[in-house]
C-alpha positions as CSV (number, residue, x, y, z in Angstrom):
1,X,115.7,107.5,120.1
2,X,114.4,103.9,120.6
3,X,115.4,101.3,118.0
4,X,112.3,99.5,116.8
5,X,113.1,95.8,117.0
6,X,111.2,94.6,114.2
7,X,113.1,97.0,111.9
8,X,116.5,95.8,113.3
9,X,116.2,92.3,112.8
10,X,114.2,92.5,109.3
11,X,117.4,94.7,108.3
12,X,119.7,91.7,109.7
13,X,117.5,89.4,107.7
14,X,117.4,91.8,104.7
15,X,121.2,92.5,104.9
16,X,121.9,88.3,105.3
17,X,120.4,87.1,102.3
18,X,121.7,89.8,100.3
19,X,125.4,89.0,101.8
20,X,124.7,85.0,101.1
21,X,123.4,85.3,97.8
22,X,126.8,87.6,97.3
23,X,129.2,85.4,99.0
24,X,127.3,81.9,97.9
25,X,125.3,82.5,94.7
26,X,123.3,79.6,93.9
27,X,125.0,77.9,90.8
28,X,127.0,74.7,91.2
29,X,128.9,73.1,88.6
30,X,127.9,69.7,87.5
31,X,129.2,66.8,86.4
32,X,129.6,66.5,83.2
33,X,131.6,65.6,79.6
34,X,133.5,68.6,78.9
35,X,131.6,71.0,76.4
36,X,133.6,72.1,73.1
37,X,133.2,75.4,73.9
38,X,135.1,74.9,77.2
39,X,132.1,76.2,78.8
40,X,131.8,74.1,82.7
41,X,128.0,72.8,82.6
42,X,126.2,74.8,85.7
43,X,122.7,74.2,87.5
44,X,120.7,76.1,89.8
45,X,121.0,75.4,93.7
46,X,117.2,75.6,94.2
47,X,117.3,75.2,98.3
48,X,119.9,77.9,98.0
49,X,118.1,80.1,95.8
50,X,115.2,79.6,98.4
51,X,117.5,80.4,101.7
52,X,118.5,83.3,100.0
53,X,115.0,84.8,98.5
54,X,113.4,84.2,101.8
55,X,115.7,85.5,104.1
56,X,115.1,89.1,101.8
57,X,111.2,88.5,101.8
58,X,111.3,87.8,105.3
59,X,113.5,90.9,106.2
60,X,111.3,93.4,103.8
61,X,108.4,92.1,105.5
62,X,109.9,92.7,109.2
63,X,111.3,96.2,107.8
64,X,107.7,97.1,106.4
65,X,105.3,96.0,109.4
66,X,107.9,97.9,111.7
67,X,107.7,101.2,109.8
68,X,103.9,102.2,110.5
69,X,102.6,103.1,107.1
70,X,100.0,105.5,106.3
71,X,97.8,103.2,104.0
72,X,98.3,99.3,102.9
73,X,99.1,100.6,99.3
74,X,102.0,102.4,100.5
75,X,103.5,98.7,102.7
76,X,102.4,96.9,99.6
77,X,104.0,98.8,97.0
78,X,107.4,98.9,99.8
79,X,107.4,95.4,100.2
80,X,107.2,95.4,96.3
81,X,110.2,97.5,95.5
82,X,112.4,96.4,98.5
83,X,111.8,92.3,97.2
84,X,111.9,92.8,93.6
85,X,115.3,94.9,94.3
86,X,116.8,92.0,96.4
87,X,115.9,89.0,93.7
88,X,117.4,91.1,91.3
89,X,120.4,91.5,93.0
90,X,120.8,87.7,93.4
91,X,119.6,86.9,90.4
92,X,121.6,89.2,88.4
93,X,124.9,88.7,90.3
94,X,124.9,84.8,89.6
95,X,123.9,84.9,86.2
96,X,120.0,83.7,86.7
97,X,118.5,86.0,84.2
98,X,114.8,84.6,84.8
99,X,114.9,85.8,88.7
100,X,116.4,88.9,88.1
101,X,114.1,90.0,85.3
102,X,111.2,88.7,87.8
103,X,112.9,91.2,90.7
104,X,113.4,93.7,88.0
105,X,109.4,93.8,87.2
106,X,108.2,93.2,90.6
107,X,110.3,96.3,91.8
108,X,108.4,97.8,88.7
109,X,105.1,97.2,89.8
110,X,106.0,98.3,93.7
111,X,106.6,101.7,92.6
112,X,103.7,102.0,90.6
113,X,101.9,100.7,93.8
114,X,103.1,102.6,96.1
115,X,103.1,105.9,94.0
116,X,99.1,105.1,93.4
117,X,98.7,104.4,97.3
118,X,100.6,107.5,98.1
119,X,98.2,109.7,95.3
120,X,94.6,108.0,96.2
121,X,95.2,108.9,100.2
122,X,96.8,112.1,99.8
123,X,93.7,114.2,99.6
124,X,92.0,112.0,102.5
């Protein structure tokens, strides 16, 4: 069985930014007066958060054009549900509730796509 190339390296692509966003989320502390809460003031890495989102839309996208689906509906609503699953996975696991939420709701709206695709060309 041949190893489709695209696949493999979408996968690797998929698999990296999951791993950096894991082993590097993108807070940093700041600089700042201490809090009297104790709390450490945080801010949002924003050319990490980038790295990290586009090496899982990148990958999804590889993964996707690789497969051969039956209908655009059914890539669109993958692509969907494989990116909104990776953003919320970064966005949950540093604390960045807005970019999970937003990977939360686009994996939503995948499904929905890609059940609607799957139901529109199944009688041909």
């Amino acid at each position: 069985m041949e190893m489709n190339v695209k696949k493999a390296f979408g996968g690797f692509l998929y698999l990296l930014g999951l791993a950096l966003g894991f082993l590097r989320p993108p807070i940093e502390r700041l600089a700042c007066m201490k809090i009297p809460s104790g709390e450490a003031c945080t801010g949002i890495n924003m050319p990490l958060l980038a790295v990290e989102l586009g090496f899982i839309m990148a990958g999804a996208l590889l993964m996707g054009l690789g497969h051969g689906f039956k209908n655009p509906h059914e890539l669109n609503g993958w692509l969907g549900v494989a990116i909104g699953l990776g953003t919320a996975f970064v966005g949950g696991y540093s604390g960045i509730w807005v970019v999970f939420l937003f990977g939360v709701s686009l994996a939503t709206l995948g499904l929905l796509v890609y059940k609607v695709g799957r139901v529109k060309h199944a009688h041909g």
